[in-house]
N, CA and C atoms as an extended XYZ file, in Angstrom:
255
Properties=species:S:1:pos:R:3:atomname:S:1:resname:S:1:resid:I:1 pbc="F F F"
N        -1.655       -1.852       17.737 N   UNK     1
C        -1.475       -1.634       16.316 CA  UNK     1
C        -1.845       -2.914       15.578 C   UNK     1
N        -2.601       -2.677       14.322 N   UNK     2
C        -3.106       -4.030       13.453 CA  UNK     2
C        -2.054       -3.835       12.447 C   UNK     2
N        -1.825       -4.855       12.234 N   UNK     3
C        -0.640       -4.690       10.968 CA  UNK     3
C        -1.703       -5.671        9.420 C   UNK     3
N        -2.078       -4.689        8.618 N   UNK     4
C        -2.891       -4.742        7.430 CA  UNK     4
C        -1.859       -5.277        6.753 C   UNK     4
N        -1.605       -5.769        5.545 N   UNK     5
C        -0.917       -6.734        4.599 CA  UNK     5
C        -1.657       -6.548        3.333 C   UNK     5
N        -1.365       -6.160        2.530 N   UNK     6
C        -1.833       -6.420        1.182 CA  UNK     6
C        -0.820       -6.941        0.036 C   UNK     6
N        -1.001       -8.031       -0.736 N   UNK     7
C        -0.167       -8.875       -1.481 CA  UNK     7
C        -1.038       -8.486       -2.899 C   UNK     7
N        -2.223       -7.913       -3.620 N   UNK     8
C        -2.323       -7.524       -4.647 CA  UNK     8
C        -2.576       -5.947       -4.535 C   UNK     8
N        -2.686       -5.694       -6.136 N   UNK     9
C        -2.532       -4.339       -6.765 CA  UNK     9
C        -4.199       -3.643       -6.964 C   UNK     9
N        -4.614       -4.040       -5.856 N   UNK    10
C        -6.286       -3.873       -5.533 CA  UNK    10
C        -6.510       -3.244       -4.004 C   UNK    10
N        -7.071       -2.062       -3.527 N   UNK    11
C        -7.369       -1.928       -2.427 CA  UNK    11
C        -8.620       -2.943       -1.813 C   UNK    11
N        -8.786       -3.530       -0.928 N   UNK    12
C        -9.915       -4.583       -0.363 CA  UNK    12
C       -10.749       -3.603        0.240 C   UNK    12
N       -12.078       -3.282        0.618 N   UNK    13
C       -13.005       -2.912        1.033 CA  UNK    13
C       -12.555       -2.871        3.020 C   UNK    13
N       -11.552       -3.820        3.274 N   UNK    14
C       -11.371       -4.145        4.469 CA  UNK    14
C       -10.161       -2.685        5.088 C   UNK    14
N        -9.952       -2.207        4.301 N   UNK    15
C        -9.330       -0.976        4.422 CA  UNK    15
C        -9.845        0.292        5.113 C   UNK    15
N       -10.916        0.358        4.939 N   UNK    16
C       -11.875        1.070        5.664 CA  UNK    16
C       -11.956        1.272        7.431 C   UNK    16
N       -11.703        0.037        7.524 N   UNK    17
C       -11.525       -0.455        8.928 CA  UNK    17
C       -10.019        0.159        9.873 C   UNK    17
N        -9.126        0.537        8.675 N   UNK    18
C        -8.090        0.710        9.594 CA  UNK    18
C        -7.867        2.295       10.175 C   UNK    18
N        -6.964        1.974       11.178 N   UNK    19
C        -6.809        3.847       11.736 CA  UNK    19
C        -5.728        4.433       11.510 C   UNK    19
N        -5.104        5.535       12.288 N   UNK    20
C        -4.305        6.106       12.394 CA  UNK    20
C        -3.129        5.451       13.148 C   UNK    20
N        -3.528        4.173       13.801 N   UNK    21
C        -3.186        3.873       14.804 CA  UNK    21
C        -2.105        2.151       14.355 C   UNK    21
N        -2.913        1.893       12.841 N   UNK    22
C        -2.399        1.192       12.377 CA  UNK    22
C        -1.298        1.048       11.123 C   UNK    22
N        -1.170       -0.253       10.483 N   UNK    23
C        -0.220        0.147        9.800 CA  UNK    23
C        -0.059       -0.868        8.492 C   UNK    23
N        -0.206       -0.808        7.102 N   UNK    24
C        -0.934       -1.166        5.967 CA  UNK    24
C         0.835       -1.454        5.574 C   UNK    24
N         0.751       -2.795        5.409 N   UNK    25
C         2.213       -3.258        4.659 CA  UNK    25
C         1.888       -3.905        3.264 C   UNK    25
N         2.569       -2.897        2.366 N   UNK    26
C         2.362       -4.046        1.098 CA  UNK    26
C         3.744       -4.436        0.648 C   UNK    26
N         3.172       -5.621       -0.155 N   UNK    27
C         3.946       -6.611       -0.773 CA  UNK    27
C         3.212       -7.212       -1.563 C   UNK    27
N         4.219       -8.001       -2.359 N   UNK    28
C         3.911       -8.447       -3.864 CA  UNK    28
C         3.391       -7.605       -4.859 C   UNK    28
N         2.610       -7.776       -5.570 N   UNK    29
C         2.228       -6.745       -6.851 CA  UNK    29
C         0.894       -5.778       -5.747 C   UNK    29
N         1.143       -5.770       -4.731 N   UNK    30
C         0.570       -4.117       -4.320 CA  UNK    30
C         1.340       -3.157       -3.849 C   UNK    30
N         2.669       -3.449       -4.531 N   UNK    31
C         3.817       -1.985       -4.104 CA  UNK    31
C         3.207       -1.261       -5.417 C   UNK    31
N         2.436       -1.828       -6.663 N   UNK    32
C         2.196       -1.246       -7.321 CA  UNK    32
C         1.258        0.320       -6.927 C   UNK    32
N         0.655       -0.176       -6.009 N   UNK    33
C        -0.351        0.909       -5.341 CA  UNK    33
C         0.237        1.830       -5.245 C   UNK    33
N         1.508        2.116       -4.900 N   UNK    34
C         2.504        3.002       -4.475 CA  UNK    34
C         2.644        3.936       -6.136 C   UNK    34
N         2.236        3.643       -7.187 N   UNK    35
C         2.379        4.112       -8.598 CA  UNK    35
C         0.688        5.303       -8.632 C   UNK    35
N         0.049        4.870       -7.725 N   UNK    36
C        -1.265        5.359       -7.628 CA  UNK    36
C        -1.575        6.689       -6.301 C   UNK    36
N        -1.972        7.886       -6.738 N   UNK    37
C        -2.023        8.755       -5.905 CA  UNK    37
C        -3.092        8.086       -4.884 C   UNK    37
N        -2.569        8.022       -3.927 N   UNK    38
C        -3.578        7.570       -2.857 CA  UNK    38
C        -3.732        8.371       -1.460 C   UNK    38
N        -4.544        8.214       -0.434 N   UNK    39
C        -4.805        8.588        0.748 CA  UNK    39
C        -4.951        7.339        1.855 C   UNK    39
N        -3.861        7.522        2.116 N   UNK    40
C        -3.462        6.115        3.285 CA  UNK    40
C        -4.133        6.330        4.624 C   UNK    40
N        -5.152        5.469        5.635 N   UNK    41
C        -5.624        5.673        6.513 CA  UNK    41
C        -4.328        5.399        7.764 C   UNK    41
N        -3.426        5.169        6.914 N   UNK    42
C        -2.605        4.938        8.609 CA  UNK    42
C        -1.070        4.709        7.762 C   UNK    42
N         0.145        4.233        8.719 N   UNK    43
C         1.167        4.609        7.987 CA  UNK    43
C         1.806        3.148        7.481 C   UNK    43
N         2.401        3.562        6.564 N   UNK    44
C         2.600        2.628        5.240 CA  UNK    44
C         3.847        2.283        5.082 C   UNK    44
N         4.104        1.210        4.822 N   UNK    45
C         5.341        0.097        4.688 CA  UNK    45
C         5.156       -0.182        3.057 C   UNK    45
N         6.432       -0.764        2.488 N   UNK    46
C         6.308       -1.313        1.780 CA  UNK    46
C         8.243       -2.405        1.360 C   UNK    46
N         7.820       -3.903        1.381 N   UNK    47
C         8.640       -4.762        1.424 CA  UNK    47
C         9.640       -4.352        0.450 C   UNK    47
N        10.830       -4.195        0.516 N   UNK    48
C        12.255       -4.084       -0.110 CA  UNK    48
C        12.266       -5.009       -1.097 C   UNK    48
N        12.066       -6.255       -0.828 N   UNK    49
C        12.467       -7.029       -1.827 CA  UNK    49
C        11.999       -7.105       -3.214 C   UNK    49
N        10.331       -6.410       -2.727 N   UNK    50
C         9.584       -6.240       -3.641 CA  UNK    50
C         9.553       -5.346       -5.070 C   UNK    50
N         9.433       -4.365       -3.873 N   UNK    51
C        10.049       -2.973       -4.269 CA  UNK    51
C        11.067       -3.095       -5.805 C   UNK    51
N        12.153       -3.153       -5.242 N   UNK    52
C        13.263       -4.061       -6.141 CA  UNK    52
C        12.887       -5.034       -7.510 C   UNK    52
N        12.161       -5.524       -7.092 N   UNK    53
C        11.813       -7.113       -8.227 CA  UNK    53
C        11.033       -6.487       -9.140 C   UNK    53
N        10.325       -5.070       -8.972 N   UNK    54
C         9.290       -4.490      -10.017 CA  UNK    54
C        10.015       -3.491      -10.553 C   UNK    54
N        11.116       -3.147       -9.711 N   UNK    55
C        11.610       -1.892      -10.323 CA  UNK    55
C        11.332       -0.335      -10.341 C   UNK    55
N        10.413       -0.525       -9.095 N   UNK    56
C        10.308        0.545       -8.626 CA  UNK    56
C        10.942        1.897       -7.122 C   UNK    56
N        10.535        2.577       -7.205 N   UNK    57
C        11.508        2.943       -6.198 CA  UNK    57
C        10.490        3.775       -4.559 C   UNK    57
N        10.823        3.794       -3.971 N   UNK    58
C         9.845        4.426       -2.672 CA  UNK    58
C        10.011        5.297       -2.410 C   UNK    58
N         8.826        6.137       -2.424 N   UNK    59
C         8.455        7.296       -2.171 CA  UNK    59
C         9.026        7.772       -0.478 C   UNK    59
N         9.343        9.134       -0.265 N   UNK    60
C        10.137        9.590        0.937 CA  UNK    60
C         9.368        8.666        2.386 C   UNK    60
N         7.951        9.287        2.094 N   UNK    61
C         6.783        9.120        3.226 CA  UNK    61
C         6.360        7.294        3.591 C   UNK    61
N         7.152        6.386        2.522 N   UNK    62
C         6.568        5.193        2.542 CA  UNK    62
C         8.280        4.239        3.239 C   UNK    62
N         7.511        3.468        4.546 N   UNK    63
C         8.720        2.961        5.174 CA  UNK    63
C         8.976        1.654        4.221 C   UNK    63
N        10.117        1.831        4.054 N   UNK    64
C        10.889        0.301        2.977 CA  UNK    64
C        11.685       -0.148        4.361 C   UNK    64
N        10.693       -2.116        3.974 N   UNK    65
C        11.176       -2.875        4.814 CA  UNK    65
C        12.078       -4.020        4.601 C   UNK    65
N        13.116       -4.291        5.245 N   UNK    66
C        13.824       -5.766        5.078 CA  UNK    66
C        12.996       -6.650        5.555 C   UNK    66
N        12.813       -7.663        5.149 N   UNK    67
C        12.237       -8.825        5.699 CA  UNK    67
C        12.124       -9.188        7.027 C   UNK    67
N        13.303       -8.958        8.002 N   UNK    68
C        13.717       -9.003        9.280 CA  UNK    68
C        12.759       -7.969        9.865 C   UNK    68
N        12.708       -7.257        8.919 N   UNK    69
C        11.978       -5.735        9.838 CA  UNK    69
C        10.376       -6.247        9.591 C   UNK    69
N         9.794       -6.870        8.374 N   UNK    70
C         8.828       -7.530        8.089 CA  UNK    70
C         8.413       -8.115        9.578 C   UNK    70
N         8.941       -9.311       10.220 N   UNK    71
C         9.255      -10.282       10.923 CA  UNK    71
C         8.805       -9.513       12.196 C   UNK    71
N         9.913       -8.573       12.192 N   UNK    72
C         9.376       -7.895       13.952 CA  UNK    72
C         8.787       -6.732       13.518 C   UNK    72
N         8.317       -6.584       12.829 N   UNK    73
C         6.396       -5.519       12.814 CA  UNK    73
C         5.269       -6.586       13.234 C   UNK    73
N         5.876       -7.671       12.484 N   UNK    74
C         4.614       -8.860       13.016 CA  UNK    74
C         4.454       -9.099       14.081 C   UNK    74
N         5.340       -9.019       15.303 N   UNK    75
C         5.684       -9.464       16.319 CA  UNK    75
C         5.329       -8.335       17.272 C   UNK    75
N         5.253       -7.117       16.955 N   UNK    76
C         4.712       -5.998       17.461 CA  UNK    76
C         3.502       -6.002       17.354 C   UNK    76
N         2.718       -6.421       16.527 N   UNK    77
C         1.388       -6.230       16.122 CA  UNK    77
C         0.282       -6.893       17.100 C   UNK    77
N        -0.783       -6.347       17.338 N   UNK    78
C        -2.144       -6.822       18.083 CA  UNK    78
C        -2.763       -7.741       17.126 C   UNK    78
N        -2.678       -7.682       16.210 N   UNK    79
C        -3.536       -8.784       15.109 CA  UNK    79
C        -3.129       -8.489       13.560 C   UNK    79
N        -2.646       -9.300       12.871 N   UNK    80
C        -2.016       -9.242       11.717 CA  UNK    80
C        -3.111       -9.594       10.650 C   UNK    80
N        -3.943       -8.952       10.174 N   UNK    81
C        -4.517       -9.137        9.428 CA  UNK    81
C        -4.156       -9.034        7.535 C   UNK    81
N        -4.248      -10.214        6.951 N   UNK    82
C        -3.435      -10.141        5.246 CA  UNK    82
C        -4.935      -10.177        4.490 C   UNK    82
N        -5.273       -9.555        3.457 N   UNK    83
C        -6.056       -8.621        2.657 CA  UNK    83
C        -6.084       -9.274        1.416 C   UNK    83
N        -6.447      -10.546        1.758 N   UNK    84
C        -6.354      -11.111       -0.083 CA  UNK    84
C        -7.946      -10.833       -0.552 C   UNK    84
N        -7.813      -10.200       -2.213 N   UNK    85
C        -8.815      -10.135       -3.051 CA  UNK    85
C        -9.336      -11.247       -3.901 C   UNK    85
Protein backbone atom coordinates (compact mmCIF):
# COMPACT_ATOMS: atom_id res chain seq x y z
CA UNK A 1 0.00 0.00 0.00
CA UNK A 2 1.33 3.72 -1.00
CA UNK A 3 0.06 6.06 1.37
CA UNK A 4 -0.69 9.44 -1.00
CA UNK A 5 -0.83 12.70 1.29
CA UNK A 6 -2.26 15.72 0.08
CA UNK A 7 -1.83 19.04 2.23
CA UNK A 8 -3.65 21.48 -0.46
CA UNK A 9 -7.18 22.05 -1.81
CA UNK A 10 -5.87 21.02 -5.43
CA UNK A 11 -5.86 17.46 -6.84
CA UNK A 12 -1.93 16.92 -8.26
CA UNK A 13 -1.78 15.17 -11.61
CA UNK A 14 0.21 12.48 -9.43
CA UNK A 15 -3.14 11.02 -8.50
CA UNK A 16 -3.55 9.22 -11.46
CA UNK A 17 -0.98 6.90 -10.42
CA UNK A 18 -2.76 5.55 -7.48
CA UNK A 19 -4.92 2.19 -7.11
CA UNK A 20 -7.34 0.46 -5.40
CA UNK A 21 -4.78 -0.85 -3.46
CA UNK A 22 -3.78 2.42 -2.05
CA UNK A 23 -4.68 5.03 0.16
CA UNK A 24 -4.97 9.10 -0.38
CA UNK A 25 -4.74 10.94 3.16
CA UNK A 26 -5.63 14.48 3.29
CA UNK A 27 -4.75 17.14 5.46
CA UNK A 28 -4.50 20.71 5.79
CA UNK A 29 -6.68 22.81 3.44
CA UNK A 30 -7.31 19.53 1.23
CA UNK A 31 -10.05 18.19 3.64
CA UNK A 32 -11.54 20.90 1.64
CA UNK A 33 -11.72 18.38 -1.30
CA UNK A 34 -14.03 16.50 0.80
CA UNK A 35 -16.68 19.76 0.04
CA UNK A 36 -16.18 18.62 -3.73
CA UNK A 37 -18.09 15.67 -5.40
CA UNK A 38 -15.30 13.54 -6.28
CA UNK A 39 -14.24 9.94 -7.50
CA UNK A 40 -11.49 8.61 -5.26
CA UNK A 41 -9.06 6.04 -6.94
CA UNK A 42 -8.50 4.24 -3.70
CA UNK A 43 -9.67 4.67 -0.07
CA UNK A 44 -9.61 7.89 1.71
CA UNK A 45 -8.56 9.26 5.06
CA UNK A 46 -8.90 12.41 6.21
CA UNK A 47 -6.86 14.03 9.48
CA UNK A 48 -9.23 14.86 12.58
CA UNK A 49 -7.53 17.65 13.58
CA UNK A 50 -8.06 19.16 10.47
CA UNK A 51 -11.25 18.30 9.84
CA UNK A 52 -12.13 20.22 13.09
CA UNK A 53 -9.97 23.51 12.53
CA UNK A 54 -12.16 24.19 9.19
CA UNK A 55 -15.23 23.19 10.54
CA UNK A 56 -16.17 20.72 8.66
CA UNK A 57 -17.55 17.42 9.22
CA UNK A 58 -16.78 13.73 7.43
CA UNK A 59 -18.57 12.16 5.25
CA UNK A 60 -19.72 8.26 6.34
CA UNK A 61 -17.29 6.64 3.48
CA UNK A 62 -14.18 8.94 4.46
CA UNK A 63 -11.85 7.36 7.39
CA UNK A 64 -11.21 10.31 10.13
CA UNK A 65 -7.82 9.99 11.53
CA UNK A 66 -6.09 10.78 14.97
CA UNK A 67 -2.73 11.64 14.47
CA UNK A 68 -1.52 8.38 16.19
CA UNK A 69 -3.51 6.61 13.55
CA UNK A 70 -1.74 9.18 11.01
CA UNK A 71 1.67 7.76 12.49
CA UNK A 72 0.89 4.01 12.07
CA UNK A 73 -0.67 4.24 8.42
CA UNK A 74 2.81 5.61 7.80
CA UNK A 75 4.39 2.81 9.24
CA UNK A 76 2.24 0.37 7.31
CA UNK A 77 2.92 1.92 4.14
CA UNK A 78 5.36 0.66 1.13
CA UNK A 79 6.20 4.28 0.22
CA UNK A 80 4.67 7.42 1.55
CA UNK A 81 4.40 9.62 -1.01
CA UNK A 82 3.13 13.75 0.03
CA UNK A 83 1.56 15.63 -3.12
CA UNK A 84 2.61 19.18 -2.81
CA UNK A 85 1.29 21.62 -5.67
Amino acid sequence: MRLFQLSQAKLPALLTFATADDYLLLRQDAVYLLLQPQRWPCRLGALADDLQARGLVCPADVDKLTDSQWVELTLQATQVILCQN
